[in-house]
C-alpha positions as CSV (number, residue, x, y, z in Angstrom):
1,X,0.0,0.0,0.0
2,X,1.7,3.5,-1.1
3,X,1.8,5.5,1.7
4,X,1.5,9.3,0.2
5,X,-0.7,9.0,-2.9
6,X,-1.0,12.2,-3.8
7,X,-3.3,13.2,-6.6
8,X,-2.2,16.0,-9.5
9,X,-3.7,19.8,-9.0
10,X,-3.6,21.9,-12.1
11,X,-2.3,25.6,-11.5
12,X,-5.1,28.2,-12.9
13,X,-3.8,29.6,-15.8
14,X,-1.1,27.5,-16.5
15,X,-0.1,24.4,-17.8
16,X,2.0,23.4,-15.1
17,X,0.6,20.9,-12.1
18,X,1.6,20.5,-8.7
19,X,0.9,17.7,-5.7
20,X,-2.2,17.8,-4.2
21,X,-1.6,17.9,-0.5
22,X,-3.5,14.5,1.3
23,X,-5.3,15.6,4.6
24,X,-3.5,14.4,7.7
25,X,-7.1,12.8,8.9
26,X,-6.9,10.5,5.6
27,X,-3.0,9.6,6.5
28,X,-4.2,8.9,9.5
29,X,-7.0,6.5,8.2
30,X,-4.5,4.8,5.5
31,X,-1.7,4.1,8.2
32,X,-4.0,2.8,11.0
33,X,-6.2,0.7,8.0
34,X,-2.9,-1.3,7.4
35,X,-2.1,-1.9,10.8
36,X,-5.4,-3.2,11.4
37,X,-5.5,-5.6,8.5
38,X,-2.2,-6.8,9.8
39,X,-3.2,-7.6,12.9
40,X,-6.8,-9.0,11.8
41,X,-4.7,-11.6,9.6
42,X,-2.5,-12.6,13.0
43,X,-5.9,-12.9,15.3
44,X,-7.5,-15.4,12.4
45,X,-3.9,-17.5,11.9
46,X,-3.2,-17.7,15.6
47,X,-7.2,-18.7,16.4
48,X,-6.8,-21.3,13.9
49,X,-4.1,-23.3,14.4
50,X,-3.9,-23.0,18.6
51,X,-7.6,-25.0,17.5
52,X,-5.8,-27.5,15.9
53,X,-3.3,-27.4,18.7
54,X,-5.9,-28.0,21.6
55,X,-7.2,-30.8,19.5
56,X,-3.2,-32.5,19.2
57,X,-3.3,-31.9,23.4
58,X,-6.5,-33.7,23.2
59,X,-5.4,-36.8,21.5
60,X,-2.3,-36.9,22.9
61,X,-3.6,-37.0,26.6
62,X,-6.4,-38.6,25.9
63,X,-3.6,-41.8,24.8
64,X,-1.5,-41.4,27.3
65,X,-4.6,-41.9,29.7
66,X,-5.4,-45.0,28.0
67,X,-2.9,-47.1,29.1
68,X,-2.0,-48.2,25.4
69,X,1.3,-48.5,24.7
70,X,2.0,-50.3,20.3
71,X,5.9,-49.0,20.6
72,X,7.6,-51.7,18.1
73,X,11.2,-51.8,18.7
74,X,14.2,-53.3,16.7
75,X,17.0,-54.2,18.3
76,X,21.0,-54.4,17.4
77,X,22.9,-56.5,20.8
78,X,21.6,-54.7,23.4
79,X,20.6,-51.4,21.6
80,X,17.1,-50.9,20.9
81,X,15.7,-48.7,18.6
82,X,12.0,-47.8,18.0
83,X,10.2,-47.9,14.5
84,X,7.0,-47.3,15.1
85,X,4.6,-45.5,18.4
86,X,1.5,-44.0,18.2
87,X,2.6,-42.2,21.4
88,X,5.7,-40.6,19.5
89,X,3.2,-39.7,16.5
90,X,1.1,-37.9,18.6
91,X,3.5,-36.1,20.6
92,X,5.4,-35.1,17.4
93,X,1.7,-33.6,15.8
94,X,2.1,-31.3,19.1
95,X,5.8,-30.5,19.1
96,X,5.4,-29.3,15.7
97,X,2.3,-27.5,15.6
98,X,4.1,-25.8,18.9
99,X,6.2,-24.9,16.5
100,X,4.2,-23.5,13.7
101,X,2.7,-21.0,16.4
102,X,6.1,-19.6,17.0
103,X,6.8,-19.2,13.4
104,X,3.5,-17.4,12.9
105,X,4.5,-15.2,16.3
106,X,7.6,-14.1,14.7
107,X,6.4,-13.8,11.5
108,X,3.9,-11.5,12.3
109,X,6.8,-9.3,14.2
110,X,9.0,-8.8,11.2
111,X,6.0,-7.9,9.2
112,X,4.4,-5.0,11.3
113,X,8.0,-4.1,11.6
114,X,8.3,-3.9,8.2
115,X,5.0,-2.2,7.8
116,X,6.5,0.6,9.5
117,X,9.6,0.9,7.8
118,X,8.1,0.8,4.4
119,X,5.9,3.8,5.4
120,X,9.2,5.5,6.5
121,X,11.0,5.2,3.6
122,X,8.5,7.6,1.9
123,X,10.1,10.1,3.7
124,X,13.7,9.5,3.2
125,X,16.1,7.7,1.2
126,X,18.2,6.3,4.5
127,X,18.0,2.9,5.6
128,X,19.5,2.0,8.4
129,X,17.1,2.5,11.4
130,X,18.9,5.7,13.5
131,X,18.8,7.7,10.1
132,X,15.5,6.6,9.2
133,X,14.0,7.3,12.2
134,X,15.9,10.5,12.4
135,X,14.0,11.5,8.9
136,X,10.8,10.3,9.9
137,X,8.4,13.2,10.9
138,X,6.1,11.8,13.1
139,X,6.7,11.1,16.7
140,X,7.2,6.9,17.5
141,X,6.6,5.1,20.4
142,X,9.8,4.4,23.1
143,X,9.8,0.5,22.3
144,X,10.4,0.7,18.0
145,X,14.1,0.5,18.5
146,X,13.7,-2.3,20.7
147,X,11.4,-3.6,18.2
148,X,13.8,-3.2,15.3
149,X,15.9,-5.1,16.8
150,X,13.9,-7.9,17.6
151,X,12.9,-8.0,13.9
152,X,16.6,-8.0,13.0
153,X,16.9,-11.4,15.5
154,X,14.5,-13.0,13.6
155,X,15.3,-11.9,10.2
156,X,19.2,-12.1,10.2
157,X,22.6,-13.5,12.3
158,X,21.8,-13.7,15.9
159,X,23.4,-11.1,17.6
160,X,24.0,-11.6,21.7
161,X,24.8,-7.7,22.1
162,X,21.6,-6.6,20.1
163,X,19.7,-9.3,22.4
164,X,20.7,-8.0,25.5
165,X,19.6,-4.8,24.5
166,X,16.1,-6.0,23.3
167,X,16.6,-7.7,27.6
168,X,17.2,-4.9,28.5
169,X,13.9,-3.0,27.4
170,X,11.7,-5.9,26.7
171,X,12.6,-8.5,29.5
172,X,8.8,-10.2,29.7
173,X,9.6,-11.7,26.0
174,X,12.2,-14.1,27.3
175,X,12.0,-16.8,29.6
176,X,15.8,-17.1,30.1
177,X,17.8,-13.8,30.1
178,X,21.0,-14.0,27.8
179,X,23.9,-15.0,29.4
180,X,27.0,-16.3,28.8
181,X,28.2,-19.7,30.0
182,X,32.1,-22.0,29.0
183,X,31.6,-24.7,27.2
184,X,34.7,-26.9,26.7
185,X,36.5,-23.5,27.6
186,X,34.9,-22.0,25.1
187,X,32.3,-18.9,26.1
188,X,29.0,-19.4,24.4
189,X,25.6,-16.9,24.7
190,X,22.5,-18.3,25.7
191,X,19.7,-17.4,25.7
192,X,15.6,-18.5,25.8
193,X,12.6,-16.2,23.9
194,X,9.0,-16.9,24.7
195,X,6.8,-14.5,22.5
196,X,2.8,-15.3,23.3
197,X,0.2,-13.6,21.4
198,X,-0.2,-10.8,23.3
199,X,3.3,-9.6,22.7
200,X,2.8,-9.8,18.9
201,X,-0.1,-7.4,19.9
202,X,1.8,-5.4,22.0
203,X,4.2,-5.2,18.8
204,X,0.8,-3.9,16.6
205,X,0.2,-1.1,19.1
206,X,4.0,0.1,19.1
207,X,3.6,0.2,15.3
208,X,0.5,1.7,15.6
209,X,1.3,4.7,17.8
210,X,4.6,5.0,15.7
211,X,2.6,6.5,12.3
212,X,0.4,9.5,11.9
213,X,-2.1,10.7,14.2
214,X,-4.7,13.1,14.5
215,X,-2.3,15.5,16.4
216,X,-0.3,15.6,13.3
217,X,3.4,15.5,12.5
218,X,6.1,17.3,14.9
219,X,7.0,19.8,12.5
């Protein structure tokens, strides 16, 4: 969606047009009307598959309360290895559907982030995040830098300096802080995310109050 579609004014008297200038209550409209649809598409997504999800709970609990147990095992000596378990199906159906939720979390990140980058670039031709937002003329919210560089995590090389940062302003979107810890003497970074829905929300509303509004730009 263009951002600044401005329509073309002819100048009385002359041949010569000029840009029509867009009311700020229609920017307004345009901005917020993407964010919306963004996070409309994220509600539906996230509503469908934590269904399915419920369901793979259901079925796996439901066997496990059972008592059944069809593991087939082959075995090598005194190693044994399993071929076949409906146990291991099911719980695999939930590990990955676990999974698929994350994606869709993260996914859904990047692209309001992204949202509000495109929108900025109408502004400037930077693109690196300090200049851009240093273009930008409307006021953002405190957490976009934080934001950008969650976006960045999940888009590009894991960075443990940029994640302590995102720590260090965001801590409720990590279950483990990063940290570093020797491994073989060897230091390695750790560290645990756990994004729920309502931090992908949280990420619409930072994107949200980071566009036009009603009180207009700051200069």
């Amino acid at each position: 969606m263009a951002a600044n579609v401005m329509p073309m004014k002819r100048k009385k008297g002359r041949g010569e047009y000029r840009m029509a200038k867009i009311p700020l209550s229609y920017k307004v409209w345009q901005y917020q009307w993407g964010i919306d649809r963004l996070e409309q598409a994220f509600t539906s997504s996230i509503a469908q598959i934590e269904v399915e999800q419920d369901q793979a709970s259901a079925n796996y609990t439901a066997y496990i309360k059972s008592g059944e147990d069809d593991s087939e095992y082959e075995y090598d000596g005194e190693d044994r290895f399993l071929i076949k378990s409906t146990e291991f199906e099911l719980q695999h159906d939930l590990f990955e559907i676990g999974q698929s939720t994350k994606v869709i979390r993260e996914a859904f990140i990047v692209a309001a982030y992204h949202y509000w980058e495109k929108f900025a670039r109408n502004f400037t031709e930077e693109w690196t995040f300090p200049k851009l937002k240093k273009s930008y003329p409307y006021q953002t919210h405190e957490k976009l830098a934080t934001l950008n560089k969650l976006s960045n995590n999940f888009k590009h090389i894991i960075n443990y300096k940029r994640m302590k940062e995102v720590h260090r302003n965001w801590r409720e979107i990590f279950s483990v802080a990063p940290h570093e810890i020797e491994v073989n003497g060897r230091i390695r970074y750790h560290w645990m995310l756990d994004v729920r829905n309502d931090h992908v929300l949280e990420v619409f509303q930072i994107v949200r109050a980071s566009g036009p509004v009603e009180t207009g730009p700051l200069s």
